[in-house]
N, CA and C atoms as an extended XYZ file, in Angstrom:
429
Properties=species:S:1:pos:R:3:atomname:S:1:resname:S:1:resid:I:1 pbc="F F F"
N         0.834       -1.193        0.000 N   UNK     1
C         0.000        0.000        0.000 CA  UNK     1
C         0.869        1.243        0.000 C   UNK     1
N         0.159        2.321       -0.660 N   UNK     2
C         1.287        4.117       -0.619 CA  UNK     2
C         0.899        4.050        0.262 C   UNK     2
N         2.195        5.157        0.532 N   UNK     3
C         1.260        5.899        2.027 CA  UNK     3
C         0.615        7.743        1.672 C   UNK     3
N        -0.274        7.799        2.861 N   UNK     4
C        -0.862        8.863        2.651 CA  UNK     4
C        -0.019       10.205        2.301 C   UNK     4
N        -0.514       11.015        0.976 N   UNK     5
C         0.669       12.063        0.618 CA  UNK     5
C        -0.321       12.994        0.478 C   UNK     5
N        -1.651       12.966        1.044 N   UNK     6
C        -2.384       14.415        0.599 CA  UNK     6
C        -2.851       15.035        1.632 C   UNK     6
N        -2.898       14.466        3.153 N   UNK     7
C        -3.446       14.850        3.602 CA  UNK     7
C        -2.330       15.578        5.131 C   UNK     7
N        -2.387       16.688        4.714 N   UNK     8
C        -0.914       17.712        5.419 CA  UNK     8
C        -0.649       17.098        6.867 C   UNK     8
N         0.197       17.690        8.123 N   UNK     9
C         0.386       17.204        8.665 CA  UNK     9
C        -0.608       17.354       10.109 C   UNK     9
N        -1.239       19.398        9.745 N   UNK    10
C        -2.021       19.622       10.664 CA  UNK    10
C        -3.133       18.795       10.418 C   UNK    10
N        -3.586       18.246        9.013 N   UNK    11
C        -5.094       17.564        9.143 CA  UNK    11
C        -4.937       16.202        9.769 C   UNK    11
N        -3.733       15.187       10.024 N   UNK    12
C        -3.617       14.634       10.802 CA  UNK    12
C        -3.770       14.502       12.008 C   UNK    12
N        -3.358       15.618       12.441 N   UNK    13
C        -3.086       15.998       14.003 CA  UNK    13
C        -4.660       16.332       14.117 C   UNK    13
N        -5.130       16.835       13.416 N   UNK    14
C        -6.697       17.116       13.779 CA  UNK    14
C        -7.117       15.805       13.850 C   UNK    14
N        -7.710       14.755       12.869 N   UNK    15
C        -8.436       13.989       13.107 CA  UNK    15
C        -7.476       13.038       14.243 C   UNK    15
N        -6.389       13.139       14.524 N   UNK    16
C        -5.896       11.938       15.689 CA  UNK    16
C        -6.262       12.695       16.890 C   UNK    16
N        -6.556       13.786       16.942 N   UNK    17
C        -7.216       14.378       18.099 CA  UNK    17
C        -8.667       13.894       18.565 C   UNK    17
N        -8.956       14.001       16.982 N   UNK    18
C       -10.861       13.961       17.129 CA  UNK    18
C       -11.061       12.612       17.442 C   UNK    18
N       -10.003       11.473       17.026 N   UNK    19
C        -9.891       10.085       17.119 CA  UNK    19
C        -9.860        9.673       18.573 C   UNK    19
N        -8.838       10.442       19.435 N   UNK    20
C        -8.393       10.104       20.281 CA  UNK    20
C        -9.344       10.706       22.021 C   UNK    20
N       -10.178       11.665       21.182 N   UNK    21
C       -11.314       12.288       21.916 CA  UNK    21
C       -12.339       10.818       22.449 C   UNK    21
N       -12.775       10.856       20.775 N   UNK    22
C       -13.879        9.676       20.768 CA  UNK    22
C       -13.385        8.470       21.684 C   UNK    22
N       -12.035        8.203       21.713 N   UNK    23
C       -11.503        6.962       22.290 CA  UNK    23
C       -11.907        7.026       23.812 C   UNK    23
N       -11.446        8.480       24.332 N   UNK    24
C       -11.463        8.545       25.727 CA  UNK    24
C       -12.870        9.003       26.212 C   UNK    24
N       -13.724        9.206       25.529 N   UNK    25
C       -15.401        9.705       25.923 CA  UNK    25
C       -16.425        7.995       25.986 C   UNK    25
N       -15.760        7.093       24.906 N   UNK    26
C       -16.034        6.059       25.147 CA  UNK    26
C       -16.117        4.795       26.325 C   UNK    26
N       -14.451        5.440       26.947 N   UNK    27
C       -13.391        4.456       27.660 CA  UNK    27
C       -13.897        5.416       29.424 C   UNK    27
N       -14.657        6.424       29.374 N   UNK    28
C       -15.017        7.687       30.507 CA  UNK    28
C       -16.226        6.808       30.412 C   UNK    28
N       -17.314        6.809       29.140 N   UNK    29
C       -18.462        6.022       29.172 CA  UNK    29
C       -18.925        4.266       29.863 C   UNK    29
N       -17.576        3.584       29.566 N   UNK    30
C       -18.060        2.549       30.029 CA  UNK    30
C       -17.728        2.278       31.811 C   UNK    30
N       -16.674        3.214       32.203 N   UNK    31
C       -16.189        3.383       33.303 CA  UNK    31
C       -17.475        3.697       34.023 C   UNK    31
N       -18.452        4.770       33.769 N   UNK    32
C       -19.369        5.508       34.580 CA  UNK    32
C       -20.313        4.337       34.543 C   UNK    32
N       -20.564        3.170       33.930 N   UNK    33
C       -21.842        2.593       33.518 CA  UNK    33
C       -21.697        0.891       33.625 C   UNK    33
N       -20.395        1.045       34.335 N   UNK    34
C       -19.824       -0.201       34.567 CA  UNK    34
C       -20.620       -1.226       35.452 C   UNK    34
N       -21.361       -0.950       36.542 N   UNK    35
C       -22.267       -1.224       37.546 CA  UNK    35
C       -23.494       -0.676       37.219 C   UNK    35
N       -23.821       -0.235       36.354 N   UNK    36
C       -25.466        0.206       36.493 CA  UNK    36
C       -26.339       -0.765       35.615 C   UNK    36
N       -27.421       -0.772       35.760 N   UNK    37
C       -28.158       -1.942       35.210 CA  UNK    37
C       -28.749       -2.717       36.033 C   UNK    37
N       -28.680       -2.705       37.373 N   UNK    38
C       -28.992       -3.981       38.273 CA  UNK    38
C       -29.581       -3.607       39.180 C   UNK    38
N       -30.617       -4.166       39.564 N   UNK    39
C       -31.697       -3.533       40.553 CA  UNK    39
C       -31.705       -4.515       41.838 C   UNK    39
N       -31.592       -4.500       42.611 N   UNK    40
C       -32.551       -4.880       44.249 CA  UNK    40
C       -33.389       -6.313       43.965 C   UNK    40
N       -32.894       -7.427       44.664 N   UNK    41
C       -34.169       -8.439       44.042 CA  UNK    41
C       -35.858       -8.088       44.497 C   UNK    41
N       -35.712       -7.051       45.597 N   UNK    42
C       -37.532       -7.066       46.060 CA  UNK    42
C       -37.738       -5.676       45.121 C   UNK    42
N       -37.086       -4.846       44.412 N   UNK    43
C       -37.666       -3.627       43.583 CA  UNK    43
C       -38.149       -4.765       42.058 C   UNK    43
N       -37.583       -5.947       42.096 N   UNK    44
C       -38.240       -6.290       40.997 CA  UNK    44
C       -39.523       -7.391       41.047 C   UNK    44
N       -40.217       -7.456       42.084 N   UNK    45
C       -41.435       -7.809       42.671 CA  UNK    45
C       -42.393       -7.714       41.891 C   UNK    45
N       -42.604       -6.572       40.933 N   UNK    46
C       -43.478       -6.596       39.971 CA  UNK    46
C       -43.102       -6.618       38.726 C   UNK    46
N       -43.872       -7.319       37.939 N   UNK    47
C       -43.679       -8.012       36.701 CA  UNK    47
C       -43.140       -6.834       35.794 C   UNK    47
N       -44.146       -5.665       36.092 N   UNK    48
C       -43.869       -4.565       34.852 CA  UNK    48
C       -42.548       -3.862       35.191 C   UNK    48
N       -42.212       -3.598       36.392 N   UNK    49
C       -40.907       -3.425       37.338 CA  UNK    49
C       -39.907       -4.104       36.048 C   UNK    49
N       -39.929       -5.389       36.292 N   UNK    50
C       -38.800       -6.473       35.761 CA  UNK    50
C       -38.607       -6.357       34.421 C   UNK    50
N       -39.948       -6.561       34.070 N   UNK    51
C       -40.010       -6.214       32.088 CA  UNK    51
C       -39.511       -5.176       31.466 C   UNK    51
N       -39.518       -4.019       32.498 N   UNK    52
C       -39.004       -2.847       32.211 CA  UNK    52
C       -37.663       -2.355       32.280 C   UNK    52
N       -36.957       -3.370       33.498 N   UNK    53
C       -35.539       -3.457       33.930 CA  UNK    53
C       -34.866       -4.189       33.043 C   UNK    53
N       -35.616       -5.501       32.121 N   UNK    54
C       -34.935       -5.803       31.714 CA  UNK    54
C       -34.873       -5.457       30.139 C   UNK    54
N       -35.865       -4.823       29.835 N   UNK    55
C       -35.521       -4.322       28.245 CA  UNK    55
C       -34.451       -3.031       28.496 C   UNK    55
N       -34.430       -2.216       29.493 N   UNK    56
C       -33.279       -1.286       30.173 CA  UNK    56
C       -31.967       -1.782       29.739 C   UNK    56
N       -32.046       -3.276       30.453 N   UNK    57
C       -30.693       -3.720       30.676 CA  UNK    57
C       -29.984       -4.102       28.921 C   UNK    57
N       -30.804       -4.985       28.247 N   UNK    58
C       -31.003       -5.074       26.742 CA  UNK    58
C       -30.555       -4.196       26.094 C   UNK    58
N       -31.177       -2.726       26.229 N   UNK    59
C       -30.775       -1.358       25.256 CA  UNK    59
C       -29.164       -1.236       25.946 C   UNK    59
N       -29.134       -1.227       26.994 N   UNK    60
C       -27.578       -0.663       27.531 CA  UNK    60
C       -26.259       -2.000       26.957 C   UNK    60
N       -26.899       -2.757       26.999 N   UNK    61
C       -25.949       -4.159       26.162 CA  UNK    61
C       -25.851       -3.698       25.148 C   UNK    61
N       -26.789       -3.529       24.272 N   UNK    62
C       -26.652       -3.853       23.205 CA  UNK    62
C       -25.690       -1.805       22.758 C   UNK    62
N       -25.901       -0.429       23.029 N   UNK    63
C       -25.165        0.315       22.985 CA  UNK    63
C       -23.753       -0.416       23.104 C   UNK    63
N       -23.860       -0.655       24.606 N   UNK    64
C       -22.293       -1.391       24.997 CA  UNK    64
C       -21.212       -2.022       23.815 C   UNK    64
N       -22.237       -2.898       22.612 N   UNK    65
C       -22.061       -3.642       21.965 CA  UNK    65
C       -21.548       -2.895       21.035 C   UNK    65
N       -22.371       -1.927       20.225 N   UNK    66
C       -21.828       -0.858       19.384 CA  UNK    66
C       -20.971       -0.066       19.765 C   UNK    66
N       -20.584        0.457       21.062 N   UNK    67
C       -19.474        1.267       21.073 CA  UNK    67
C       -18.487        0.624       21.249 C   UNK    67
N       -18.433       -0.780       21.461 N   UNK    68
C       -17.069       -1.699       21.695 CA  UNK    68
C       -16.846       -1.767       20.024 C   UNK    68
N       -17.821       -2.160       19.548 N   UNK    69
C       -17.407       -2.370       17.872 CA  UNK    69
C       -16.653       -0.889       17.366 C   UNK    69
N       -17.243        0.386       17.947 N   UNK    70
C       -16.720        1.075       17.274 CA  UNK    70
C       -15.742        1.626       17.777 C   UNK    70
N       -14.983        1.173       18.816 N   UNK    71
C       -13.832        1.756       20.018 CA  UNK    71
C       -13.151        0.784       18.778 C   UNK    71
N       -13.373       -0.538       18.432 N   UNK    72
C       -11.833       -1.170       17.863 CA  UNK    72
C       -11.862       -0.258       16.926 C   UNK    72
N       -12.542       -0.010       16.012 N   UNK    73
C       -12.789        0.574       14.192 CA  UNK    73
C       -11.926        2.217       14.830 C   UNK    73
N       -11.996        2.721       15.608 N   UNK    74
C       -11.437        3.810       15.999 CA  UNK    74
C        -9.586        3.312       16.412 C   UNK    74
N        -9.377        2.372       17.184 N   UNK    75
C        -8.095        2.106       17.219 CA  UNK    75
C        -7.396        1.445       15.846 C   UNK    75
N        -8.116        0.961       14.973 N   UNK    76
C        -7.708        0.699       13.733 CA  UNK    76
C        -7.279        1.776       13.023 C   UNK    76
N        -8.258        2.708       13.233 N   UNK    77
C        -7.804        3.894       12.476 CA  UNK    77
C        -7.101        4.723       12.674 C   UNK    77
N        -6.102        4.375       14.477 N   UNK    78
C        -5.422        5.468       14.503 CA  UNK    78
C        -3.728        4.349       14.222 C   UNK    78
N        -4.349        3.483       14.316 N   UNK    79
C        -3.065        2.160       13.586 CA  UNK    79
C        -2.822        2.574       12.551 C   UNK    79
N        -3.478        2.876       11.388 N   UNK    80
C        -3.580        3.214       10.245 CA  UNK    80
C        -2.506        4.447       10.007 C   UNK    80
N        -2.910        5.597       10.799 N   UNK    81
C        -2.351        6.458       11.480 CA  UNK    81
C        -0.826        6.824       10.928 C   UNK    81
N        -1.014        5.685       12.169 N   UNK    82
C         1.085        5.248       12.063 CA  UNK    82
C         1.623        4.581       11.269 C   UNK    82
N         0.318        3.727       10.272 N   UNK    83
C         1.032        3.274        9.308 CA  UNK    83
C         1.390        3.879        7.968 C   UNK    83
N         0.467        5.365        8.106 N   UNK    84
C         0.705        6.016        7.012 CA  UNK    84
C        -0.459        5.629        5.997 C   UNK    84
N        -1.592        4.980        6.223 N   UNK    85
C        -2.462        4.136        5.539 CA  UNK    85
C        -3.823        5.060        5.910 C   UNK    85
N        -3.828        6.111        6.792 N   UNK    86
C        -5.381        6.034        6.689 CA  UNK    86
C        -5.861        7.572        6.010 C   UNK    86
N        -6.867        7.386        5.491 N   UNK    87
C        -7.429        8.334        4.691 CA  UNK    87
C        -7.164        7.617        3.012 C   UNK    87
N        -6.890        6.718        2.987 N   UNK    88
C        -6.582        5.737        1.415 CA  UNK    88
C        -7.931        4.795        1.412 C   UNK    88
N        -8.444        4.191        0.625 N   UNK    89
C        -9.562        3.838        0.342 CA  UNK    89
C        -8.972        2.143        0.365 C   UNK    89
N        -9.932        1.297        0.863 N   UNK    90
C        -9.629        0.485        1.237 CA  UNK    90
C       -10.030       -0.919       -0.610 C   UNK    90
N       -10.523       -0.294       -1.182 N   UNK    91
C       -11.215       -1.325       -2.714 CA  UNK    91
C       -10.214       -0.393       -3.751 C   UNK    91
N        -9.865        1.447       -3.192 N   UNK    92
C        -9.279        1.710       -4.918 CA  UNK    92
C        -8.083        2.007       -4.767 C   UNK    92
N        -7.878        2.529       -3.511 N   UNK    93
C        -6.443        3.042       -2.925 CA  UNK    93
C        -6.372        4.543       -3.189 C   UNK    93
N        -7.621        5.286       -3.764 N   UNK    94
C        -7.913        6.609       -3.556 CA  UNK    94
C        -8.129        7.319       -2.597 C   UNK    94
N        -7.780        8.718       -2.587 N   UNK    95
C        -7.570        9.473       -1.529 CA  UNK    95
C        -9.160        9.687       -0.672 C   UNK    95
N        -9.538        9.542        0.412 N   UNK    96
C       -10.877       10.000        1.016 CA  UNK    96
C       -10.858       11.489        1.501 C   UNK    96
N       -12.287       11.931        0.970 N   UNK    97
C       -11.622       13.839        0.775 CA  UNK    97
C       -12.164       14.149        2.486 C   UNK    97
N       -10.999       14.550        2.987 N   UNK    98
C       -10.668       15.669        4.257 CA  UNK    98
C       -12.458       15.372        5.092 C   UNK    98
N       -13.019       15.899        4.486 N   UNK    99
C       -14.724       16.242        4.988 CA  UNK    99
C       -15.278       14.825        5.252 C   UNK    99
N       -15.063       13.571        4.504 N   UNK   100
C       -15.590       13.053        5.071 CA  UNK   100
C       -15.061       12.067        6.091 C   UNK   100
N       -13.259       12.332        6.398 N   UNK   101
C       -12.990       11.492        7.156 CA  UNK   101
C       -13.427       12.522        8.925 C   UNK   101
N       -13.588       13.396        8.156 N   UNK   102
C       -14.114       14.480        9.672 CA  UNK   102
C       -15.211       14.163       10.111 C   UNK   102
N       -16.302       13.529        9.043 N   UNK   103
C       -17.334       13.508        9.669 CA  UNK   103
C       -17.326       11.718       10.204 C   UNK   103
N       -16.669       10.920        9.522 N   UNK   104
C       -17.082        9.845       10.297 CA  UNK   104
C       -15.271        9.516        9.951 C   UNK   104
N       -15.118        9.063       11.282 N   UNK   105
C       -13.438        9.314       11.509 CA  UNK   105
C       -13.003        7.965       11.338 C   UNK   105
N       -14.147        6.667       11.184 N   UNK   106
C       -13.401        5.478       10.554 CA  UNK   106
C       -14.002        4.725        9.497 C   UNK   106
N       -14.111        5.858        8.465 N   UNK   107
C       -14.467        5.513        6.728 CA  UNK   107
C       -13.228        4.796        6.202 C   UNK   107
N       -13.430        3.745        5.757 N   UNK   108
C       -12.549        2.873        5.412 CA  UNK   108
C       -12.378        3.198        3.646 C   UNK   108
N       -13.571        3.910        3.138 N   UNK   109
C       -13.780        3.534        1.629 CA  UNK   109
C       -13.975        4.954        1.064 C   UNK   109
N       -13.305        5.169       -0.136 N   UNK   110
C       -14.228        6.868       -0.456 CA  UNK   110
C       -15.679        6.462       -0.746 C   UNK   110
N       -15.787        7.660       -1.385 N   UNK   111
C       -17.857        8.105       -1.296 CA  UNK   111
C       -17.822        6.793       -2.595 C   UNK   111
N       -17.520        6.954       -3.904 N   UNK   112
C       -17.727        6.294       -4.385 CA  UNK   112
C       -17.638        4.425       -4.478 C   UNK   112
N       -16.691        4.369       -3.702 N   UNK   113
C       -16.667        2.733       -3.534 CA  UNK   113
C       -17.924        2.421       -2.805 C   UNK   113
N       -17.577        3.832       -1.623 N   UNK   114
C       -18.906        3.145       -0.647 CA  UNK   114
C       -20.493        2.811       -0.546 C   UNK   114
N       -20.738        4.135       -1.531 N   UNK   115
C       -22.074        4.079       -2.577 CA  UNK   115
C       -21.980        2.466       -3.004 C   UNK   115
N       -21.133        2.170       -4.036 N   UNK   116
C       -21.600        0.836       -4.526 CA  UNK   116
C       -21.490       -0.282       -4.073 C   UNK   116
N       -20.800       -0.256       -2.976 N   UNK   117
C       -20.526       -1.107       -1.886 CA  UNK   117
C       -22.344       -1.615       -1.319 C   UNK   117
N       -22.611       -0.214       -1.031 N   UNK   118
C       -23.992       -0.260       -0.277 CA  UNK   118
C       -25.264       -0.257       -1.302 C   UNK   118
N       -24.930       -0.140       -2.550 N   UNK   119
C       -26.008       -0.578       -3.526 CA  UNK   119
C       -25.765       -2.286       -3.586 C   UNK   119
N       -24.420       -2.388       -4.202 N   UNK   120
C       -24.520       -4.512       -4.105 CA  UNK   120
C       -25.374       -5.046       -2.910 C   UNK   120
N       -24.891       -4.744       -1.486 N   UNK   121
C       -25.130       -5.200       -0.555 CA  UNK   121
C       -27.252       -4.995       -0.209 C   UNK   121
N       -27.689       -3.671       -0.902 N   UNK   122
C       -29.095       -3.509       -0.864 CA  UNK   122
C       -29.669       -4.708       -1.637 C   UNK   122
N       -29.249       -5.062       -2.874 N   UNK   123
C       -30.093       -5.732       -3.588 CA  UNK   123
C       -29.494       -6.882       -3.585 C   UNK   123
N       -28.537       -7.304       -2.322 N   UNK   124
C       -28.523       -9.154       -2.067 CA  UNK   124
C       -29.124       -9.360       -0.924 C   UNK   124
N       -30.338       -9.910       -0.205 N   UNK   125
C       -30.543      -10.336        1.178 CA  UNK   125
C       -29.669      -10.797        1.918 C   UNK   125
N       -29.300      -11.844        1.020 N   UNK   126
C       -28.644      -12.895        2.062 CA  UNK   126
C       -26.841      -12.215        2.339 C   UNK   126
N       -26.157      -11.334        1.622 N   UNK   127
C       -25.239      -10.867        1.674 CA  UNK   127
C       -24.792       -9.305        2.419 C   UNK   127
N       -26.083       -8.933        2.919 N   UNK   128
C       -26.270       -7.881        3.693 CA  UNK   128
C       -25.734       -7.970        5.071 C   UNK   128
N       -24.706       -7.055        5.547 N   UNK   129
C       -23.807       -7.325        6.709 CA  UNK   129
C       -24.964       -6.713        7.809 C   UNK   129
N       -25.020       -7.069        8.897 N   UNK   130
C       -25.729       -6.919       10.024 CA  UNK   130
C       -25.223       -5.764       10.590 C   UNK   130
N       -25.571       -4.375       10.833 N   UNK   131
C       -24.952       -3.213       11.535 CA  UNK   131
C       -23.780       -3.517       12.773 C   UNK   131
N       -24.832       -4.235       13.577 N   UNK   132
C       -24.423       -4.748       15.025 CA  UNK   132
C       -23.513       -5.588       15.214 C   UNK   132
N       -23.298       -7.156       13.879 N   UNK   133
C       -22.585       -7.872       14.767 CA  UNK   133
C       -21.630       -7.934       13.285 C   UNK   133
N       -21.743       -7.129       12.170 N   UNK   134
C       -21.191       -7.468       10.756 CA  UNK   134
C       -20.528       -8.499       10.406 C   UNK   134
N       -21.929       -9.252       10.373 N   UNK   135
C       -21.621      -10.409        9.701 CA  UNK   135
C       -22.957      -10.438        8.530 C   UNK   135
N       -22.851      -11.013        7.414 N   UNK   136
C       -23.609      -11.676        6.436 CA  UNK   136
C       -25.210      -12.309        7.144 C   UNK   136
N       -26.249      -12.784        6.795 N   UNK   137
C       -26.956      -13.529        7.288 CA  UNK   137
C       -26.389      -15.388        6.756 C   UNK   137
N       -25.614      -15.263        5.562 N   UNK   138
C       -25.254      -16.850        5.607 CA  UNK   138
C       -24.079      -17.226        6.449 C   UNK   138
N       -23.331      -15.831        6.694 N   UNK   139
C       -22.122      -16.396        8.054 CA  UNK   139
C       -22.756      -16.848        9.083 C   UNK   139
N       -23.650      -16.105        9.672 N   UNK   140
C       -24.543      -16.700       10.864 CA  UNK   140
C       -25.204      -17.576       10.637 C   UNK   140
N       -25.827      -17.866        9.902 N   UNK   141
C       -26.206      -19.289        9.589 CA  UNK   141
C       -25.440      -20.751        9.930 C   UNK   141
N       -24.403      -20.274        9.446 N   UNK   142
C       -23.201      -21.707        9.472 CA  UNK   142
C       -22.432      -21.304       10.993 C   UNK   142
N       -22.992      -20.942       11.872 N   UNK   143
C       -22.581      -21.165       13.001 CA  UNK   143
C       -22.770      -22.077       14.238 C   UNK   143
């Protein structure tokens, strides 16, 4: 792979900032939320109590779940970083323009790969990656 030659040294330093923000608001997030979720066995005495505690507990997993997925995709990208690799497109090896690695700081693909990336993937069912656990529906299948 080149390494990155377009993107100066301050726009680096910016997004490894903005990278390294997200890292520690994440790593502050799971710290504060580490123990919460769990109730008293007599506060859950009533059914609607419990049903309610536990779809609670469900939504906070499953966040948990997405920001762990996206804490690695964030340390990948500051790997990338150092390897001189990130802001390069991962299908053309084209440059990803400035704006949109600002707005989502671990775009792997420019606009155009990613467009058709996400048109193939619309019009196959069975080849459609799962947001949450990205996998295929036939990877999970064969598990």
């Amino acid at each position: 792979m080149r390494e990155n030659n377009y993107l100066s040294d301050q726009d680096i330093t910016e997004l490894k900032n903005k990278i390294t923000l997200e890292l520690n608001l994440i790593n502050q997030r799971h710290q504060e939320t580490a123990n919460v979720g769990s109730m008293a066995k007599e506060e859950l005495s009533d059914p609607v109590d419990e049903a309610n505690s536990n779809i609670q507990v469900s939504h906070d997993l499953r966040m948990k779940n997405r920001e762990s997925f996206y804490f690695k995709k964030l340390k990948k990208s500051l790997q990338k970083i150092s390897d001189g690799t990130y802001g390069l497109c991962k299908e053309c090896d084209a440059e990803i323009a400035k704006d949109r690695l600002l707005a989502r700081l671990t775009a792997e693909m420019c606009i155009d790969c990613k467009e058709e990336s996400e048109m193939a993937e619309n019009s196959n069912f069975f080849d459609r990656r799962s947001k949450s656990l990205g996998k295929t529906l036939n990877e999970l299948a064969t598990r």
